[in-house]
mmCIF file of the C-alpha atoms, coordinates in Angstrom:
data_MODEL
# 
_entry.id   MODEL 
# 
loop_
_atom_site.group_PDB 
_atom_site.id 
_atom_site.type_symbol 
_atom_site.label_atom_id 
_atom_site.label_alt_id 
_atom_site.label_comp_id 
_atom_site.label_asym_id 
_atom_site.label_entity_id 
_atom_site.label_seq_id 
_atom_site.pdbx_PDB_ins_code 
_atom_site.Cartn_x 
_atom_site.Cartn_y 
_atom_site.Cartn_z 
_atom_site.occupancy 
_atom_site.B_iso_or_equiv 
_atom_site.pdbx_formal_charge 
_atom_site.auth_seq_id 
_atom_site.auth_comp_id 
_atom_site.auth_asym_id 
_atom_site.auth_atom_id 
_atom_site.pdbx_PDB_model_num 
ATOM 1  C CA . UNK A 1 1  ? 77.178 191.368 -101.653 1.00 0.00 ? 1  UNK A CA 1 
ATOM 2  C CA . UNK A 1 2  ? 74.823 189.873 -99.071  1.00 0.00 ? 2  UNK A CA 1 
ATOM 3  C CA . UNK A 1 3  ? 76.648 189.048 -96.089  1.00 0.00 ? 3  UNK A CA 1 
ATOM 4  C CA . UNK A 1 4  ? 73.643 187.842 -93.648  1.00 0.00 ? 4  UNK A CA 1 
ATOM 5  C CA . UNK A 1 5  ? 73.915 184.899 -92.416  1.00 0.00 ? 5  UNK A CA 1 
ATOM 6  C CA . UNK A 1 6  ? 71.301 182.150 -93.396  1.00 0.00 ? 6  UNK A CA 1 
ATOM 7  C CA . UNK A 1 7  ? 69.882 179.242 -91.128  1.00 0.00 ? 7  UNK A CA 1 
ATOM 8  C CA . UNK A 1 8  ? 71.416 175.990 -92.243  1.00 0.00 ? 8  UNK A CA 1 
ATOM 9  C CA . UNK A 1 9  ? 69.266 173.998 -94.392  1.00 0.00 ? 9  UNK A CA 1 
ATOM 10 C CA . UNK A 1 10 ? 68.547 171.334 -91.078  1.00 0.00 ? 10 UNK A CA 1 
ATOM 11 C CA . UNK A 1 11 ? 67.859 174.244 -88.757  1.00 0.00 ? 11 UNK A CA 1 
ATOM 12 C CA . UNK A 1 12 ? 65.276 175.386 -91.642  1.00 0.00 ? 12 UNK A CA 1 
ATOM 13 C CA . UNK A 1 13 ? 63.508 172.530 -91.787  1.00 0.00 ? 13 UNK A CA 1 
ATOM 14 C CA . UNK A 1 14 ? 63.429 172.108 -88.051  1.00 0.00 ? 14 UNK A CA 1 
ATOM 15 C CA . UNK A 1 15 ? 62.130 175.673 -87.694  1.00 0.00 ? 15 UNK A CA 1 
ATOM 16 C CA . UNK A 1 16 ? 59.336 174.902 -90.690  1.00 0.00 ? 16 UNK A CA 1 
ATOM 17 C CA . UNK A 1 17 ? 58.208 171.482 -88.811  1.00 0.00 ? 17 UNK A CA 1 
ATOM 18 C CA . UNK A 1 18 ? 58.233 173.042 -85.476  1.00 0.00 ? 18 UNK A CA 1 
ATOM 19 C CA . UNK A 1 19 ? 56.285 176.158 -86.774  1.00 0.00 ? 19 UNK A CA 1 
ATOM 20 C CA . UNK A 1 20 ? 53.431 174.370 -88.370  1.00 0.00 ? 20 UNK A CA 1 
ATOM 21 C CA . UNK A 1 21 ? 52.818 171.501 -85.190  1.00 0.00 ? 21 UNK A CA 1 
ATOM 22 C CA . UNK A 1 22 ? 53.023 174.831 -83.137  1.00 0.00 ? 22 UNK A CA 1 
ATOM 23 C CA . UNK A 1 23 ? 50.074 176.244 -85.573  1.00 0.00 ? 23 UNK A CA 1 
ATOM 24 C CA . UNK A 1 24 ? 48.407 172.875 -85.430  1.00 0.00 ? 24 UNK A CA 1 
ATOM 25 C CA . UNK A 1 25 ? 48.593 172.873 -81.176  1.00 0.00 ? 25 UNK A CA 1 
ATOM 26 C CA . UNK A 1 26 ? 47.363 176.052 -80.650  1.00 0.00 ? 26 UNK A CA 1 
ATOM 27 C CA . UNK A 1 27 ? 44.140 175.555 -83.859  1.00 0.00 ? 27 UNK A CA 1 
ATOM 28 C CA . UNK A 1 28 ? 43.125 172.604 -81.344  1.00 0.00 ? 28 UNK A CA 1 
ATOM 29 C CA . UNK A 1 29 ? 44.869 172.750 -78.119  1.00 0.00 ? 29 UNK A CA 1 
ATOM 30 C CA . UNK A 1 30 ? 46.306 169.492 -78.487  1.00 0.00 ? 30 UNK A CA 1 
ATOM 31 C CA . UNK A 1 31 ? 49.107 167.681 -80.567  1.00 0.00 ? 31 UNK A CA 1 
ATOM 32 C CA . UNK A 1 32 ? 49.004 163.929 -80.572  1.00 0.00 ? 32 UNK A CA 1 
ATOM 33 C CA . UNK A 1 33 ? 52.077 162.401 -79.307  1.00 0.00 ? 33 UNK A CA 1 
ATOM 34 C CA . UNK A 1 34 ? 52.558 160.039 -82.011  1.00 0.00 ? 34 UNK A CA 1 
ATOM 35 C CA . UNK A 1 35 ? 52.539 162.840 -84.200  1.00 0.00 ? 35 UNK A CA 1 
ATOM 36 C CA . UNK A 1 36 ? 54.476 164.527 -82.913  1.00 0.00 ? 36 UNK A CA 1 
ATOM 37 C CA . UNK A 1 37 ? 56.858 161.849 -82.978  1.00 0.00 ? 37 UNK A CA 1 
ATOM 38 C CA . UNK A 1 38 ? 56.722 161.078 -86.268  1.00 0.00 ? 38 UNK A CA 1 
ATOM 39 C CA . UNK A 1 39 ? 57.487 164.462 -87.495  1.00 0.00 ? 39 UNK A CA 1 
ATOM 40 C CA . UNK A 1 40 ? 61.052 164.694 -85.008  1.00 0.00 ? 40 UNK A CA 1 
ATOM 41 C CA . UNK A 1 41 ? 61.941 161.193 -86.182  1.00 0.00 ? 41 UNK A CA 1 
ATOM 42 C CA . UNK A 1 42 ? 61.989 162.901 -89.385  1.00 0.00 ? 42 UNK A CA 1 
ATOM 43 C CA . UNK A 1 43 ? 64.475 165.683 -88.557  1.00 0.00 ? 43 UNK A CA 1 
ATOM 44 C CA . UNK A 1 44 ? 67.951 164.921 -87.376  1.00 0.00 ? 44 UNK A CA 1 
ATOM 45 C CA . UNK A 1 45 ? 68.174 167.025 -83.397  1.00 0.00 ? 45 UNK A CA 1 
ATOM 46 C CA . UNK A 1 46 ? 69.406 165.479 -80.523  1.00 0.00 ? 46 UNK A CA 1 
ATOM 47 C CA . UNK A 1 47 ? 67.686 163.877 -77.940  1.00 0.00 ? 47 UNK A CA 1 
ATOM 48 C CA . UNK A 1 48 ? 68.278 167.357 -75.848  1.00 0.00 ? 48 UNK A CA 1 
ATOM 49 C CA . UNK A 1 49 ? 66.781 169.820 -78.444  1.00 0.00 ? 49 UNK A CA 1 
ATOM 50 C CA . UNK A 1 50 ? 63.508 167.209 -78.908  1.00 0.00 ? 50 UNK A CA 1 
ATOM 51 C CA . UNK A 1 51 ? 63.242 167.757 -74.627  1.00 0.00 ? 51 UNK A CA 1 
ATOM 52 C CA . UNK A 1 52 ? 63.373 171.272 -75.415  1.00 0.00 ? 52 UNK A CA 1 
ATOM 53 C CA . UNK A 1 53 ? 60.678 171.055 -77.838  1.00 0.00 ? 53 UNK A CA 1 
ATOM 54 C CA . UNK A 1 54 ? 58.103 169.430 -75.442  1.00 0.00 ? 54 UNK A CA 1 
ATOM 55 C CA . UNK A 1 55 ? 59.036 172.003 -73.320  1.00 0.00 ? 55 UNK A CA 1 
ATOM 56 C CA . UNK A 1 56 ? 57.986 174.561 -75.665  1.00 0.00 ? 56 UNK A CA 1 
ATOM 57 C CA . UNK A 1 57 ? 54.925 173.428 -76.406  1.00 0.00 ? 57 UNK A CA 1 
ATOM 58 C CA . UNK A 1 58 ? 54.338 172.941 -72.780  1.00 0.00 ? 58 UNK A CA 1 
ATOM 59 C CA . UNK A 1 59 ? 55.027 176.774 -72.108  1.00 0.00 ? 59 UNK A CA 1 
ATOM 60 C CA . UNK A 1 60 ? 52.762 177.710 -75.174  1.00 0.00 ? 60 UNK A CA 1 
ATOM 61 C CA . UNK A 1 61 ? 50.160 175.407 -73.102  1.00 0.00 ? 61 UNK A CA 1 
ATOM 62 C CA . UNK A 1 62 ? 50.194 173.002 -75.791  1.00 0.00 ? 62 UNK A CA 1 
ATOM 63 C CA . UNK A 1 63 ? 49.161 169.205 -74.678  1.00 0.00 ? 63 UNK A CA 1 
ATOM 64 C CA . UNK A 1 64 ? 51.079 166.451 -76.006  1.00 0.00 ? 64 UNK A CA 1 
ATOM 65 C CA . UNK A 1 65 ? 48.171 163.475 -75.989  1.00 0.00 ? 65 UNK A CA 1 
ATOM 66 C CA . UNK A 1 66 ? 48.469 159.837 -76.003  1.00 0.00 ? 66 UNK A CA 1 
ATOM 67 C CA . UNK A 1 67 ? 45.979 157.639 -78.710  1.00 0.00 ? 67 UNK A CA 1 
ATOM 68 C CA . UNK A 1 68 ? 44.437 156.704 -75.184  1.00 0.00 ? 68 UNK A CA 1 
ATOM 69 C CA . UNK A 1 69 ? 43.344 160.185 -74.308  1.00 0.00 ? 69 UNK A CA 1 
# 
């Protein structure tokens, strides 16, 4: 019997979302904020876990750009 714990199914998608806009941001050193947005409007994490996910992209020197920029 398998005993290990999996993710639950929100915190998979989360981690699938977050993994490819991390793959995108790092391919061209940019993200566009309003897609960025789009894809966390998507997911249901509270308004503490999205600050935590500009600040990763932040540490990973990822930009978050306006359509202006």
């Amino acid at each position: 019997m398998n005993n290990a714990k999996k993710p639950a199914k929100g915190t998979e998608d989360v981690h699938t979302v977050l993994q490819n806009l991390i793959a995108k941001g790092r391919k061209d050193g940019v993200l566009q904020a309003s897609e960025l947005n789009a894809e966390l409007e998507k997911l249901d994490i509270s308004p503490a876990k999205i600050e935590e996910v500009y600040e990763k992209f932040d540490n990973l020197g990822i930009q978050i750009v306006g359509a202006d920029l």
